[in-house]
N, C-alpha and C positions, 0 to 999 in steps of 0.2 A: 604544580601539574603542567603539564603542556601546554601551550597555547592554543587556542583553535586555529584550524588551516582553514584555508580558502577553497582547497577541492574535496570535495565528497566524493572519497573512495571506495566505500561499502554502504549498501540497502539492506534494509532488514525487512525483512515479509514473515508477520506473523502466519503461521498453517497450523494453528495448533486446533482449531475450532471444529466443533462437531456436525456443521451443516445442517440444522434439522429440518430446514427448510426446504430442502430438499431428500429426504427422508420417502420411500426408504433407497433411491439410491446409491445417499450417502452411507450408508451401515457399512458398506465396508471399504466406498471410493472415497478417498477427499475429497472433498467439495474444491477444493483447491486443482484438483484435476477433472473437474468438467468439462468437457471440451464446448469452446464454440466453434463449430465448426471441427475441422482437424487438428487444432490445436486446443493446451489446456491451458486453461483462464493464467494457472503461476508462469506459465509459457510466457502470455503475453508482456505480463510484470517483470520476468528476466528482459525479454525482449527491451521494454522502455527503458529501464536502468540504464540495460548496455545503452543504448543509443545516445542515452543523456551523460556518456562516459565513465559508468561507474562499472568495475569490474569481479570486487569480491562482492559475493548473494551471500549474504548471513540468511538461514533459514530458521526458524523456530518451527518444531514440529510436536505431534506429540505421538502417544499410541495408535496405532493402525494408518501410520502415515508414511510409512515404507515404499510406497508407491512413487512419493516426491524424489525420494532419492534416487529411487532407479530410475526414474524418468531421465534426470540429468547425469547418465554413466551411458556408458557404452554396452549394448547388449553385446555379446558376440555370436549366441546363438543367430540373430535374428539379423544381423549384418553379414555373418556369413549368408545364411540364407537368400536372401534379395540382393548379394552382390554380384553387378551385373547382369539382371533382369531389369525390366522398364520400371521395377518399384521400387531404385535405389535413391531415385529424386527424392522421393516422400520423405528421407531421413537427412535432405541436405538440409533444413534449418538448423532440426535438431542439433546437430554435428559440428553447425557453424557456433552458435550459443555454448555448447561444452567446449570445444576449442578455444573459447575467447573470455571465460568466464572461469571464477573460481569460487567453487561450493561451500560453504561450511555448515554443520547443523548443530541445532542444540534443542532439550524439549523443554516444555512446559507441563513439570507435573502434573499441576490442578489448574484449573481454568477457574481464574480469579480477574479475567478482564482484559482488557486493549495494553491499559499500563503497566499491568502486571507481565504479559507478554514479552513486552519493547523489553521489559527490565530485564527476562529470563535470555535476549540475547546482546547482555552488555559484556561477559567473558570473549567471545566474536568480535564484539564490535571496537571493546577498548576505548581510549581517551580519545574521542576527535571526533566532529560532525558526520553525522550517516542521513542517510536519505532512509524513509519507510515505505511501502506500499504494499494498499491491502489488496490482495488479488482479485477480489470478487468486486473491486469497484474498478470496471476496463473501462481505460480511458482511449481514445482517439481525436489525433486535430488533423484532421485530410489535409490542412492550408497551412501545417508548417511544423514548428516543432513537438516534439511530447509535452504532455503534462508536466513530467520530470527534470524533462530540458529545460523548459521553461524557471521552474523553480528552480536549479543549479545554478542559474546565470543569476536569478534574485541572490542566493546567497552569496554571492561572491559580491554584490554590492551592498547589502545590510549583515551580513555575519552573525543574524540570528534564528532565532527557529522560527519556522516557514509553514503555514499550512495553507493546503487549497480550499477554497468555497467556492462554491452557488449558490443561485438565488434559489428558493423553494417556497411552494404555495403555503403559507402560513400555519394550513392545517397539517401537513407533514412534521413541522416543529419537534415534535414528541420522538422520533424516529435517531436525530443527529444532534451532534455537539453547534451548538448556536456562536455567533461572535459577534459583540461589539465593538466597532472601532473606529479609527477617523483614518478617513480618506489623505491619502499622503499623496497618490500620485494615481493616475486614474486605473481603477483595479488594484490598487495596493492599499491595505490600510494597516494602522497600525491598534495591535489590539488590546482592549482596555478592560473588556470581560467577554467569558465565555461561559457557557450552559451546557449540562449535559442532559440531552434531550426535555428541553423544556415544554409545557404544556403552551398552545400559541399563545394565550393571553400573558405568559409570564418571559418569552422571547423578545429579548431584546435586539433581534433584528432578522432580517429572511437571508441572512447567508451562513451556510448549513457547510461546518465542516466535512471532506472528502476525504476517501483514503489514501491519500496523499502528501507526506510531513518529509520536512527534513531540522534536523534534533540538534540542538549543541550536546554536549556531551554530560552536561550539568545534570541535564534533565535526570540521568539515574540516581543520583542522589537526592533530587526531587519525591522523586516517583515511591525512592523509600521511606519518603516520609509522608508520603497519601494516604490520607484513612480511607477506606473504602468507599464507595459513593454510590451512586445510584445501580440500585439491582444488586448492592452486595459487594460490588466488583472493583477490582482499582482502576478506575476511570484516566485515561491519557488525556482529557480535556482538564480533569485538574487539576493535574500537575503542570498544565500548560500553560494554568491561571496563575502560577504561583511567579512563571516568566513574566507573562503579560503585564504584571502590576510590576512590574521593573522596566514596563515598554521593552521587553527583550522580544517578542513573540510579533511577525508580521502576517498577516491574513493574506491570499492571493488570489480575484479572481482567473481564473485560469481559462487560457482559448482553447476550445475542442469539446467535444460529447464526452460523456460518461456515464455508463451505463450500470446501475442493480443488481450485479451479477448474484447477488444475494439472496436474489428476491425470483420467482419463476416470471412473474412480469417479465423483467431488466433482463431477466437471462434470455429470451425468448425474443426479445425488441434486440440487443445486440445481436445474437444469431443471426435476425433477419437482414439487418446494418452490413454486417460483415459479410455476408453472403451477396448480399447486392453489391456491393461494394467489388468484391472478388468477379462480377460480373459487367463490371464498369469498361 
């Protein structure tokens, strides 16, 4: 099989999930296109990729999530419309992200987990290292580069699989994928076990996986051999374990906020970020 490369070409952004937490209205929007603000949450996940230089979006999607796709096409109703009126600004982002970016999709029949996901977009992704990111967890570093950037530049120095953490109040534990590991370099550790939402008492440490991975390519054949794990589901923290006891898996504190977009808390606390922010 191929070697792995040194540059991460394509991101994959699981959308296959059914938001219920925001319910009801997710019933018929993605959760993946909430807006903060005037933009939608998968908006800002293209946004970071590109920026950290990656330019194919592998999407996974599933039923009733038509909406992703047209987001990122060209209306031409609606550009004829507003062309040459003062409301044609509104579409330069958009415009610039489809110009510079290239789309692919694939679904995810049954929702059978995080791993099971990543796995339903390995026909996209093919032999070679991809970056992940889940949309609902928006990240921002106002003091320099993305989340993404910052990972891209790690793997091009360890050439293994990457995931972000922070620190989290002890009693959250239950919520994220947990990791133990030793400190290599400051904020860098290498990891030696991981938990999939561990009870506090059984958490072997307070830095809580983020939606933010970049994958060798192995991991799919990993992933198909995961038995199912907590909740039923194929867990991408287990399959992460099966690296980690090879020390193939490095853990990354990462500089900048990241936001809950999951959650009407995180979503409502970025809004408010973002909005001050736009008024800075």
């Amino acid at each position: 099989m191929p070697q792995n490369t040194t540059k991460i070409k394509k991101c994959l952004f699981p959308a296959a999930g059914y938001g219920t937490r925001f319910l009801p209205a997710t019933k018929a929007i993605p959760k993946e296109m909430l807006p903060i603000l005037t933009k939608p949450l998968l908006q800002y996940g293209v946004e970071e990729a590109l920026g950290a230089g990656v330019g194919n979006m592998a999407i996974v999607t599933g039923r009733g999530k038509r909406a992703v796709e047209d987001h990122f096409d060209i209306s031409y109703e609606l550009e004829h419309q507003i062309k040459g009126t003062s409301k044609e600004h509104y579409l330069t982002e958009i415009r610039a992200v489809i110009t510079k970016c290239t789309f692919s999709y694939t679904r995810q029949i049954e929702m059978k987990g995080l791993g099971h996901a990543i796995l339903c977009g390995e026909p996209i992704i093919g032999y070679e290292p991809f970056a992940v990111i889940l949309a609902d967890d928006l990240c921002d570093n106002d003091k320099g580069e993305s989340v993404l950037a910052q990972m891209v530049k790690l793997y091009e120095k360890y050439q293994c699989s990457i995931v972000a953490v922070e620190e989290i109040p002890p009693e959250d534990s239950n919520k994220y994928g947990v990791i133990a590991g030793k400190e290599e370099e400051e904020g860098i550790f290498r990891v030696t076990d991981m938990v999939e939402k561990p009870e506090p008492k059984d958490a072997p440490s307070n830095l809580a996986i983020i939606g933010r991975y970049i994958l060798t390519p192995d991991i799919f054949d990993i992933i198909r051999e995961t038995k199912p794990g907590k909740g039923g589901e194929i867990q991408i923290t287990d399959a992460l374990l099966a690296q980690a006891k090879q020390g193939k898996v490095i853990a990354y504190k990462f500089k900048g906020k990241r936001f809950d977009c999951g959650s009407v808390d995180g979503f409502v606390e970025a809004t408010n970020y973002f909005y001050n922010k736009s008024k800075a």
